[in-house]
Each structure stands twice: as structure tokens, then as C-alpha cells.
C-alpha positions in Angstrom: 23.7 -45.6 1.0 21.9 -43.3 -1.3 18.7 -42.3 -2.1 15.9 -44.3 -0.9 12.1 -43.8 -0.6 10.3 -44.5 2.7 7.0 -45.3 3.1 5.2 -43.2 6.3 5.0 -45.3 8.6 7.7 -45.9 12.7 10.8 -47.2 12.1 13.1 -48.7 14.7 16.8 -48.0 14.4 19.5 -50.2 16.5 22.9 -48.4 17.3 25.9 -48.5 19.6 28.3 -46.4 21.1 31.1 -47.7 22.9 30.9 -44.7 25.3 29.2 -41.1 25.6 25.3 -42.7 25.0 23.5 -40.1 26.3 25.6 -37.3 24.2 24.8 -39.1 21.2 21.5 -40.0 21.8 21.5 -36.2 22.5 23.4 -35.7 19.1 20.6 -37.3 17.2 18.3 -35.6 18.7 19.2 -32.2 17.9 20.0 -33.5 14.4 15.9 -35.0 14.1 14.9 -31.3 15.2 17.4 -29.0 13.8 17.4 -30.4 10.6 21.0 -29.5 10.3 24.5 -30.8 11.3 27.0 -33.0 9.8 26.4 -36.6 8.6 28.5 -39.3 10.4 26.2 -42.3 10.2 23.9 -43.4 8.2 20.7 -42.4 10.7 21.8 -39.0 10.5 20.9 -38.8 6.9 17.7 -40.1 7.5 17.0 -37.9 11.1 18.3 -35.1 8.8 14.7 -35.3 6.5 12.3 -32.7 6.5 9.5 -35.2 7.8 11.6 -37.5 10.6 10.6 -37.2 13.9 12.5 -38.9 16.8 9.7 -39.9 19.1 11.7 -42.3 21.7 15.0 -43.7 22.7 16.0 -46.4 24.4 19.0 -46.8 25.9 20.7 -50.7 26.7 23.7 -50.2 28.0 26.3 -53.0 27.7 23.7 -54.5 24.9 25.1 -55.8 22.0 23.5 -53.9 19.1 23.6 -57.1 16.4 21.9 -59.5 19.3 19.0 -56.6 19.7 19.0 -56.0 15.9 18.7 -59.9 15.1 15.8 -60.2 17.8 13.6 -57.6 16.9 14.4 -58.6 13.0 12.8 -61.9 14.2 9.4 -60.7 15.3 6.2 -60.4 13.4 5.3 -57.6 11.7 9.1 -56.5 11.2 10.3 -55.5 7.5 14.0 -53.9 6.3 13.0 -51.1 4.6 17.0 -50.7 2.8 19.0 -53.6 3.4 22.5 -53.1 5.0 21.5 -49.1 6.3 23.4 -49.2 9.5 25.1 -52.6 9.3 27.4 -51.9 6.5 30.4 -52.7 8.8 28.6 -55.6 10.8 29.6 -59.0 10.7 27.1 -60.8 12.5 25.2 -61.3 9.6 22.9 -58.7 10.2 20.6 -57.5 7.3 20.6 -54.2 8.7 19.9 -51.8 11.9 16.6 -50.3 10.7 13.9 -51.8 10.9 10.4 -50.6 9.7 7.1 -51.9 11.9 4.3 -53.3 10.6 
């Protein structure tokens, strides 16, 4: 994706995984406090920064990650901070998975 600058501010990222949630929930985790690990998806570049903090996840199991994505890019207050990160292979016409709140 390269480089981008982020403002400071709580982000909202919307991901699937067909099965093993909780380990990657659990991946990303260690990834956002580690600071180290291999890069597989666009998140982990960003949880990989020396100032991202996971504070929460939510898990929707059987959700359809472009539905939430398209709902919560739909509310107020909602801005893509770098169009496409995490939607690079979608095509539900999604203008990306991360979302920056308002």
C-alpha cells in the first residue's frame, strides 16, 4: 500500500477470516504489542507501528465483512483515511476496510 501518514486519532478496521477468528484476532494482537512478526495483510503493517494500540475487537461470526464495512462507511462522522487499505481484493465496491472516526 505504501507509506501513508495518519493522523492520531481511533480507527476501525473490518476483516474476515473464513475460520480460526479468535487465533487471528489473537495474531493481531500480539502483532499491536510485539511490534514484530511477519506482514500478511495490510493491518499488520499498520498494528506493526511504534504508536498503534489495539484497544478492542469485535468478533461477528458469519458477518459478511463488505456488508459491515459498507454500514459503518455510511454513518456520520466516518472518513477513509487511505482508500482501498484492506479492500484491495474486494468486489463489493468497497472503498476500503479502515475506516477513521470522527
Amino acid at each position: 500500500m505504501g507509506r501513508y501518514r495518519l493522523p492520531p486519532g481511533v480507527y476501525v478496521y473490518v476483516g474476515s477470516a473464513r475460520r480460526n477468528l479468535a487465533q487471528r484476532v489473537a495474531r493481531h494482537r500480539r502483532l499491536a504489542t510485539e511490534k514484530q512478526g511477519n506482514r500478511h495483510w495490510h493491518l499488520d503493517g499498520l498494528l506493526l507501528h511504534r504508536r498503534a494500540r489495539l484497544i478492542e475487537a469485535e468478533l461477528l461470526p458469519g458477518a459478511d465483512e463488505c456488508t459491515v464495512s459498507q454500514q459503518l462507511a455510511g454513518r456520520k462522522g466516518v472518513t477513509i483515511p487511505v482508500p482501498r487499505f484492506g479492500a484491495t481484493d474486494c468486489r463489493n465496491g468497497c472503498g476500503a476496510h479502515l475506516y477513521r472516526l470522527e
